[in-house]
C-alpha positions as CSV (number, residue, x, y, z in Angstrom):
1,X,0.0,0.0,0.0
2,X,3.0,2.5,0.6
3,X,4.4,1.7,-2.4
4,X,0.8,2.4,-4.1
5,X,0.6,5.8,-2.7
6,X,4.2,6.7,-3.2
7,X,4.9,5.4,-6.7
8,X,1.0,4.4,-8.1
9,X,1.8,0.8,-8.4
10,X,-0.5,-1.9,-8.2
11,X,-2.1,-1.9,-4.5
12,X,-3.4,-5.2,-4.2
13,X,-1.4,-7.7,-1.8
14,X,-1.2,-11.4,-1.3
15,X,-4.0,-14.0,0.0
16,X,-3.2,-14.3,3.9
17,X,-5.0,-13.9,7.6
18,X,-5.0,-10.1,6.9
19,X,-6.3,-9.5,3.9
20,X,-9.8,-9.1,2.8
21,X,-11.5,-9.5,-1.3
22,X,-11.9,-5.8,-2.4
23,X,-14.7,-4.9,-5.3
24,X,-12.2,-5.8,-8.2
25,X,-11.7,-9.6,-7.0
26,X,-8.1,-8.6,-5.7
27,X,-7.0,-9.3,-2.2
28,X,-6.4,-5.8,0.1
29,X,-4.5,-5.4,3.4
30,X,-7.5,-4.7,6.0
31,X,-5.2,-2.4,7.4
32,X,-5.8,1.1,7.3
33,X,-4.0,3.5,5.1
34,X,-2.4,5.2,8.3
35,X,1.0,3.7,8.7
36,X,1.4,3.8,4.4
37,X,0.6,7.4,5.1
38,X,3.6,7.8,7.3
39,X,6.0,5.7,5.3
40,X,5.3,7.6,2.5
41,X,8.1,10.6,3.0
42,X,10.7,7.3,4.2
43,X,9.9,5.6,1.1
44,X,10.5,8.7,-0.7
45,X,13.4,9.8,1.0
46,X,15.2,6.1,1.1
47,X,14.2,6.0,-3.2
48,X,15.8,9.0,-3.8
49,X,19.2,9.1,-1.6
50,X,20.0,5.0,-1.6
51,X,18.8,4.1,-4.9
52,X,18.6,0.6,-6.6
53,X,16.5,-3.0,-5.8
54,X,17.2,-6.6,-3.7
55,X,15.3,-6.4,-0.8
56,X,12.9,-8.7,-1.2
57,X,10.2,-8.9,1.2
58,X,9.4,-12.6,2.7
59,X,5.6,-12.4,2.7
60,X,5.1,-11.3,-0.7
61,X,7.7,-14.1,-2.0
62,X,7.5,-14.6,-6.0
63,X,5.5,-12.3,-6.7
64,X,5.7,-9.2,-9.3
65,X,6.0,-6.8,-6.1
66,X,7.7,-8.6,-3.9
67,X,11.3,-6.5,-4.8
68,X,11.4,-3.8,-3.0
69,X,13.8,-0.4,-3.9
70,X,16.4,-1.6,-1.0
71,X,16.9,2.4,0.4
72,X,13.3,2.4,0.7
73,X,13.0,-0.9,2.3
74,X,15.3,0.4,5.2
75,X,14.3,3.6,5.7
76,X,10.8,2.4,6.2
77,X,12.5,0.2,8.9
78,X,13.0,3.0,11.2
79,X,9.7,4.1,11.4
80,X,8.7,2.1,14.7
81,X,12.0,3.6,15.9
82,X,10.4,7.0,15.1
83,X,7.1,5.8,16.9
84,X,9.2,3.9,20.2
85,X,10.4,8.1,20.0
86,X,7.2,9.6,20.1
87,X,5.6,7.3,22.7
88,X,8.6,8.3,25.0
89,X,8.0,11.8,24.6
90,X,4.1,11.9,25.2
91,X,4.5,9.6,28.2
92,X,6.9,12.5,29.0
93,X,4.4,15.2,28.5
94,X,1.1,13.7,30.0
95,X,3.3,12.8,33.1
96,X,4.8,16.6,33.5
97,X,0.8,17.8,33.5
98,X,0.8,16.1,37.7
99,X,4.5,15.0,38.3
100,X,7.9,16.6,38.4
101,X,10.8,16.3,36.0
102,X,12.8,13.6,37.6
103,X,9.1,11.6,38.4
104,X,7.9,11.9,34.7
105,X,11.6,10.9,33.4
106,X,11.6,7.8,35.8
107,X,8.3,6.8,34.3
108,X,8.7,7.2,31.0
109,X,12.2,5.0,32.1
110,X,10.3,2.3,33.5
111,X,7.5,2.1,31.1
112,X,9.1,2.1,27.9
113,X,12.6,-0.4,28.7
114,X,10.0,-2.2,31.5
115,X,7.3,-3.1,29.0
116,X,7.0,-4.4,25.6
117,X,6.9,-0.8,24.2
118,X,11.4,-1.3,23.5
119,X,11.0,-4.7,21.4
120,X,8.2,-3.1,19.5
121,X,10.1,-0.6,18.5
122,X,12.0,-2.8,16.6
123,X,9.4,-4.4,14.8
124,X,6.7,-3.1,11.9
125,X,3.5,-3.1,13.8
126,X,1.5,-0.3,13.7
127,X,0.2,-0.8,17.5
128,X,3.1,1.6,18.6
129,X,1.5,4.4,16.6
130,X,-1.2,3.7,17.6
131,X,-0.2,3.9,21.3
132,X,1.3,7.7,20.5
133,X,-2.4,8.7,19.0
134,X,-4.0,7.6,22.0
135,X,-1.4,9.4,24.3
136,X,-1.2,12.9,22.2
137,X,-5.0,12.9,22.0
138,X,-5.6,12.3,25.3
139,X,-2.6,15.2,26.5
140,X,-4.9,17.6,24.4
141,X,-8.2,16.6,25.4
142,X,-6.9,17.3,29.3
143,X,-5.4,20.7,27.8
144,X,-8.9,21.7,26.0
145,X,-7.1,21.7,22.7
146,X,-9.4,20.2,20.4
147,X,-7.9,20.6,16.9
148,X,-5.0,18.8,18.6
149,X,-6.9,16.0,20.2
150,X,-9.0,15.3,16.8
151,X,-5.6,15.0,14.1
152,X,-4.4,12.5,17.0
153,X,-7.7,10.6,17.3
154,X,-8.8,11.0,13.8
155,X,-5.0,9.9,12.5
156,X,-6.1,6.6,15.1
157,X,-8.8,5.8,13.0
158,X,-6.8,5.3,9.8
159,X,-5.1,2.4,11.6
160,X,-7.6,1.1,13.1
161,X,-11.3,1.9,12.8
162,X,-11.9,0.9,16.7
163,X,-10.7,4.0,17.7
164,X,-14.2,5.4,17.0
165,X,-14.8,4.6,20.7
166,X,-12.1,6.6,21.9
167,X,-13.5,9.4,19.2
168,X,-16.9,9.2,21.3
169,X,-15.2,9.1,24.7
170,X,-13.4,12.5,23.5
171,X,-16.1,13.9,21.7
172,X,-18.0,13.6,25.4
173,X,-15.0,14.6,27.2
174,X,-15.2,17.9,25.2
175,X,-18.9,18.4,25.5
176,X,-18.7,18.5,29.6
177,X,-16.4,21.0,29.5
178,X,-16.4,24.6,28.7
179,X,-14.7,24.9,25.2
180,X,-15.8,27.8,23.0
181,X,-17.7,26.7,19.7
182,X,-15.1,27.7,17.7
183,X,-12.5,25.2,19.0
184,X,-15.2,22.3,19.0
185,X,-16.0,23.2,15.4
186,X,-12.6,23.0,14.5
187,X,-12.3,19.5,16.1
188,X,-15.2,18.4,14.1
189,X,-13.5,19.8,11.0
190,X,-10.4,18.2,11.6
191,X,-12.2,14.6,12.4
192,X,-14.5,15.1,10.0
193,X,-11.3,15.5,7.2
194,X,-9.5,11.9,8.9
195,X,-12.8,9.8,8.9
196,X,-13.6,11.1,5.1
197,X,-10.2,9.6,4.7
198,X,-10.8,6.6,6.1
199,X,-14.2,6.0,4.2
200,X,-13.2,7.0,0.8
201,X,-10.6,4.3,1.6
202,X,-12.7,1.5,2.2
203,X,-14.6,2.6,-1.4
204,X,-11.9,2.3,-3.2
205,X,-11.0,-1.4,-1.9
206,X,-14.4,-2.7,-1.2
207,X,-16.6,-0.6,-2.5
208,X,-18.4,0.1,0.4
209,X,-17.7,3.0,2.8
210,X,-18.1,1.0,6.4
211,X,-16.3,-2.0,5.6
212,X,-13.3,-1.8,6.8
213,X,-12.2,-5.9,6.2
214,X,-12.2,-6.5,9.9
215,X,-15.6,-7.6,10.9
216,X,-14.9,-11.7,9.9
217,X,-12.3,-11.4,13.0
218,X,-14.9,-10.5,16.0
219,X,-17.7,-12.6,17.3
220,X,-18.7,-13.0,20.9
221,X,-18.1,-16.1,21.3
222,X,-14.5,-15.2,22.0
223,X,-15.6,-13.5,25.4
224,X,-15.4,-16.5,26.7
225,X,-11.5,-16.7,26.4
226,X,-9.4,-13.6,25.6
227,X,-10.0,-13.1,29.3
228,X,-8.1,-15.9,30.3
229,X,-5.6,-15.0,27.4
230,X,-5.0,-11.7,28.6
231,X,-4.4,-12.5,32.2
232,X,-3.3,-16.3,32.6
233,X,-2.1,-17.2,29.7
234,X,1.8,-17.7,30.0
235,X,2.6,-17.0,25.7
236,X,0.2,-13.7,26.3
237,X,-0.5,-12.9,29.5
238,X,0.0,-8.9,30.1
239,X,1.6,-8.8,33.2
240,X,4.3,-11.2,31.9
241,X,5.2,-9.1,29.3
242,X,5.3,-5.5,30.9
243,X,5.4,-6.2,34.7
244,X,5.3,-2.4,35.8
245,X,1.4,-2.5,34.9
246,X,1.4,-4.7,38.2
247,X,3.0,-2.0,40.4
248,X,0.9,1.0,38.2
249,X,-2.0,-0.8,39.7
250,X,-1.6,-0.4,43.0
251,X,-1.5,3.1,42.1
252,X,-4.1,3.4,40.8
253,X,-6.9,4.3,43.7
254,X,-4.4,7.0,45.1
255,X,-3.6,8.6,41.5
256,X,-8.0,8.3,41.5
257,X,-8.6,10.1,44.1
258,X,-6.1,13.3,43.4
259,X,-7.2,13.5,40.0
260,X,-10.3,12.3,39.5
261,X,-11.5,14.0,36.1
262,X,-7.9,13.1,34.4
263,X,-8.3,9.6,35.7
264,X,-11.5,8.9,34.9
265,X,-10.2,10.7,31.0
266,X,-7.4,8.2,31.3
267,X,-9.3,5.4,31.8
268,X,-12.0,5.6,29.2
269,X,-9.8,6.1,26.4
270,X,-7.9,3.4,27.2
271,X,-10.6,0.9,28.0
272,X,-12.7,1.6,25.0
273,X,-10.1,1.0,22.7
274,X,-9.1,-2.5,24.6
275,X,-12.4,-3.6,25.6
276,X,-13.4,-4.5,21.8
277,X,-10.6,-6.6,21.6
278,X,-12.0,-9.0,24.5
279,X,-14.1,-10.4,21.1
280,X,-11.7,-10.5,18.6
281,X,-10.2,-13.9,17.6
282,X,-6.8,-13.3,19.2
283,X,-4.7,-11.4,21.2
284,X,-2.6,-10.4,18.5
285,X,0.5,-12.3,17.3
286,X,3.6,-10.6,18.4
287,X,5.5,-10.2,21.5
288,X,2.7,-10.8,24.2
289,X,0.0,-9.3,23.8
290,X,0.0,-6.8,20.6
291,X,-3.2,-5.8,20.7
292,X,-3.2,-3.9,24.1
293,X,-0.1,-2.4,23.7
294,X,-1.8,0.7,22.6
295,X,-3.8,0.5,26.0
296,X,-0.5,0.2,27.9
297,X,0.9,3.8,28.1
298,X,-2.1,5.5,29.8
299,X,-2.8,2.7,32.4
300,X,1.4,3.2,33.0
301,X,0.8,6.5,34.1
302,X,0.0,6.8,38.4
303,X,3.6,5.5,38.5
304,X,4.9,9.3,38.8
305,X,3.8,8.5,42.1
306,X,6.5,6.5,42.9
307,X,9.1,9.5,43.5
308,X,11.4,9.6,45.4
309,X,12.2,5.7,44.2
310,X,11.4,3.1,46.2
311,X,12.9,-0.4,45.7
312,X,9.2,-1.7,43.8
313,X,10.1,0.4,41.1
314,X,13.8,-1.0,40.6
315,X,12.2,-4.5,40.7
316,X,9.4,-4.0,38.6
317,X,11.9,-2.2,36.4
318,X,14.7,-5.1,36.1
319,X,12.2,-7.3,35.9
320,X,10.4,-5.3,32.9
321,X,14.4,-5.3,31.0
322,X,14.9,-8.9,31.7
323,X,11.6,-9.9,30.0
324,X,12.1,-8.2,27.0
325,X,15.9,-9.3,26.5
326,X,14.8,-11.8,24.5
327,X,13.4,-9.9,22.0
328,X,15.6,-7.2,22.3
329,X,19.1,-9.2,21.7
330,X,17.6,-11.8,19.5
331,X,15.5,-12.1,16.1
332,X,12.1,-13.1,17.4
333,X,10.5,-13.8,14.2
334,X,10.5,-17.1,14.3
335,X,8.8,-17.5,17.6
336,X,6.5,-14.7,16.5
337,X,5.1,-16.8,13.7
338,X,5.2,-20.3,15.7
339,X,3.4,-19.4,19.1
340,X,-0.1,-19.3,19.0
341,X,-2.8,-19.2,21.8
342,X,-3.7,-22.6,21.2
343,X,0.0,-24.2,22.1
344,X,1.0,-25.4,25.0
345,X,2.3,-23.9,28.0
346,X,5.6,-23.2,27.0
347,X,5.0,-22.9,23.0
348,X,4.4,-19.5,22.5
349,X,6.1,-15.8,22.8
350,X,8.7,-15.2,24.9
351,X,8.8,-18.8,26.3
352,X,9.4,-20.3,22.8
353,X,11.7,-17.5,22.7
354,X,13.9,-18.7,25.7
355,X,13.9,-22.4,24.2
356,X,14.7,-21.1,20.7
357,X,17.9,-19.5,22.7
358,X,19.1,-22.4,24.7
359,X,18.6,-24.6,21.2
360,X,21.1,-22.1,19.2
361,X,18.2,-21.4,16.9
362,X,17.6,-17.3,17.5
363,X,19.9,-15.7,15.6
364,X,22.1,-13.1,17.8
365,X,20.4,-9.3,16.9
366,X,23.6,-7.4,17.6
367,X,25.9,-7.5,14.7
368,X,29.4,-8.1,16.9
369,X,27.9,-11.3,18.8
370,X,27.3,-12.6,15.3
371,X,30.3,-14.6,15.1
372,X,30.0,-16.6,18.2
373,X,27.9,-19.5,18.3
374,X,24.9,-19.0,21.0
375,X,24.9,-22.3,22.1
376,X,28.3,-22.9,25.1
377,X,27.7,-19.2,26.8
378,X,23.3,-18.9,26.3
379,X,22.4,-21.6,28.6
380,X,24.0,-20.2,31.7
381,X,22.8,-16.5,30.7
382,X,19.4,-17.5,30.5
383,X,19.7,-19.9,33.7
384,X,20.5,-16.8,35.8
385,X,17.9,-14.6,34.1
386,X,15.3,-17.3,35.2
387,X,16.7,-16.9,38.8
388,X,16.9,-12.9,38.5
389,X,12.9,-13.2,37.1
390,X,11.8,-15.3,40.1
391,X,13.3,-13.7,42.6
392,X,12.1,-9.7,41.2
393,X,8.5,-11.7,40.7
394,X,8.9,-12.8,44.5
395,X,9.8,-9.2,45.7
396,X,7.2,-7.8,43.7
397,X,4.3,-10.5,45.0
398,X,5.7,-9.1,48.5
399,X,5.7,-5.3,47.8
400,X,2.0,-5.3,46.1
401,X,0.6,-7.3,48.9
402,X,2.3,-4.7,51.5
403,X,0.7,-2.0,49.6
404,X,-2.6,-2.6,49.4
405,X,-2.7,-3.9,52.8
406,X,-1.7,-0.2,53.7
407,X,-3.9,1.3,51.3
C-alpha cells in the first residue's frame, strides 16, 4: 500500500489472515492506510538518496512486487523507531501535566525499557503508533485543545477503525467541559477531514464505505477466552510481558482520588479502545499481547507516584528489562510466527523464545555477537535470568501485597 501511494503501483497484496477481497476480485490489506501514510516521505526519502532493488520482502515471495527499492525498504525500517520516540515523549508530556521532571523521566524510564513498548520498536507493527495517537490525544483533550486531540484521534482511525470509541469518549469529554464553539468546530473539522479519509478508503477497496475488512475477525463467542488469554495465559498474559502494569495498579486508587476528572479521562480512552478486543479472535500475534499495547501507556501512568524511588520500582523495572531481553538481543521472528494461543504452555512468545535460545536457533540481533555460536555461553545466561525473574516476581508479590494492605 505505501508503495501504491508513493509510486502508483498496483495496491493489491497477497492471500493471507490479513487480507480481505476488495470490489475488483483482488485481495487488500484490511489495514488502514495510516502507517502507508507515514512511510510515504521514508519511502520517498530512502528511493531518492539510496537508490537501486534486492530487498525482497518474505511475505510477498515470488510475486511481481515482492522486490522492494532496497533504500526504501530500510528507511521504512526506522519508522517504529520514530514511533518507540514519540511514545517516549508523550509519556513524558502527559506525566509533566501532575508530576515533576525527575518523576515523569523515571516513568517514561520504567514504562518504555520495562514493557514491551522497547521490542516493538524494533518491529513493523503499527500498535506503537497507535499507542502515540491515544497518548497525544488524550494530552490535548486534558489541555482543551481540540484541533490537537482530533488530528491525533482522527489519525487513530486510519489504523484502526476501533478507535471510533475513543472518538466518542473525547467527543464527550469535550462536550462536559467549557470549550468555545469555535474550537469544538474546528475538532469536528479536523475529524471530519480523517474519517472522510478513512471511508473514501474503504470505497476504493471494497466498495463500500463501512467495511473496513475487519468484521470476519470478531464474534462473541470469543468472550469466553481472551479473558483468560490476557491475564493467565503464560505465551500472552500482560503482566508477563510488561510487569510495571502490576505496580501502576496499585497506584491506581491514590492517583483516582487526586485527579479524578484526568483519571476517569485516562481510563476511558484506554478501556474503550481494549475492551473491543475481549471479542476478537486473538490477542494479536507478536511479542505478548499486541493488541493492548496501545492501552498500555495510559494505564502506566500513576507511576509518577513512585518518587522519590522506592525499591518496587527498581524491581518492577529489572524485571520489565529482563523480560524483554529476548526480544531485544535476539531475532524473534520465528517464535512470532510459531506461538499461538492454542499451544501449549511453553510454546508460545517469549517462552518459545527462551527455548529457541538455549537450542542455538535465534539468531544473535547485535551485529558483533554474530560470530559466536549462542549455544556454550546462552544456557547459563538464560539460567541466571530465570533466577533474577523469580526472585524480582517474589519481591514484587511481596511489595503489592504490602501496599494494598496499607492502602
Amino acid at each position: 500500500m505505501t508503495r501504491w501511494l508513493a509510486t502508483g503501483a498496483d495496491a493489491n497484496t497477497h492471500t493471507s489472515y490479513c487480507s480481505a477481497p476488495g470490489r475488483d476480485g483482488k485481495m487488500y490489506s484490511h489495514y488502514g492506510i495510516g502507517q502507508s501514510l507515514l512511510q510515504v516521505p521514508l519511502y520517498w526519502a530512502g528511493s531518492r538518496f539510496f537508490p537501486g532493488y534486492g530487498a525482497e520482502d518474505p511475505w510477498h515471495a515470488g510475486q511481481p512486487y515482492a522486490t522492494y527499492p532496497l533504500g526504501a525498504y530500510l528507511c521504512i525500517a526506522l519508522e517504529n523507531c520514530l514511533a518507540g520516540g514519540l511514545v517516549a515523549a508523550w509519556l513524558y508530556r502527559v506525566c509533566r501535566r501532575w508530576f515533576s521532571t525527575r518523576a515523569a523521566l523515571q516513568t517514561v524510564a520504567v514504562a518504555v525499557f520495562g514493557t514491551m513498548i522497547w521490542p516493538y520498536a524494533r518491529q513493523s507493527f503499527g500498535e506503537l503508533w497507535l499507542a502515540a495517537c491515544l497518548l497525544g490525544a488524550t494530552w490535548h483533550l486534558l489541555e482543551a485543545r481540540p484541533a490537537g486531540a482530533a488530528f491525533w484521534l482522527g489519525l487513530g482511525f486510519n489504523f484502526k477503525p476501533v478507535v471510533a470509541l475513543p472518538i466518542l469518549v473525547g467527543t464527550l469529554y469535550l462536550l462536559r467541559r467549557p470549550v468555545r464553539r469555535g474550537s469544538l468546530l474546528a475538532y469536528g473539522m479536523v475529524l471530519a477531514g480523517w474519517v472522510g479519509l478513512a471511508l473514501w478508503y474503504n470505497w476504493i477497496r471494497f466498495g463500500s464505505l463501512f467495511e473496513f475488512g475487519y468484521e470476519r475477525g470478531f464474534a462473541l463467542s470469543h468472550l469466553g477466552v481472551m479473558p483468560y488469554n490476557y491475564l493467565l495465559n503464560p505465551a500472552y498474559a500482560i503482566w508477563i510481558y510488561a510487569p510495571p502494569l502490576v505496580l501502576a495498579a496499585t497506584r491506581w486508587p491514590s492517583f483516582w482520588r487526586r485527579h479524578t476528572q484526568d483519571a476517569a479521562l485516562l481510563l476511558a480512552v484506554a478501556l474503550s479502545y481494549f475492551l473491543p478486543y475481549l471479542a476478537w479472535h486473538d490477542p494479536g500475534q507478536g511479542w505478548g499481547p499486541r493488541l493492548f499495547l496501545p492501552a498500555l501507556p495510559l494505564l502506566l501512568l500513576p507511576l509518577g507516584l513512585l518518587w522519590p524511588p522506592s525499591w518496587q520500582i527498581f524491581a518492577v523495572g529489572a524485571l520489565g528489562i529482563l523480560a524483554q531481553l529476548p526480544a531485544v538481543l535476539f531475532d524473534p521472528s520465528p517464535a512470532l510466527i510459531r506461538g499461538a494461543v492454542s499451544q501449549p504452555i511453553l510454546d508460545g512468545g517469549l517462552w518459545l523464545q527462551l527455548a529457541d535460545i538455549v537450542r542455538g536457533q535465534a539468531p544473535i540481533d547485535l551485529w558483533f555477537l554474530r560470530e559466536y555460536p549462542p549455544g556454550f555461553w546462552f544456557v547459563p545466561v538464560v539460567a541466571t535470568l530465570g533466577v533474577l525473574m523469580a526472585a524480582a516476581g517474589a519481591l514484587l508479590l511481596r511489595g503489592g501485597l504490602a501496599q494494598l494492605r496499607h492502602q
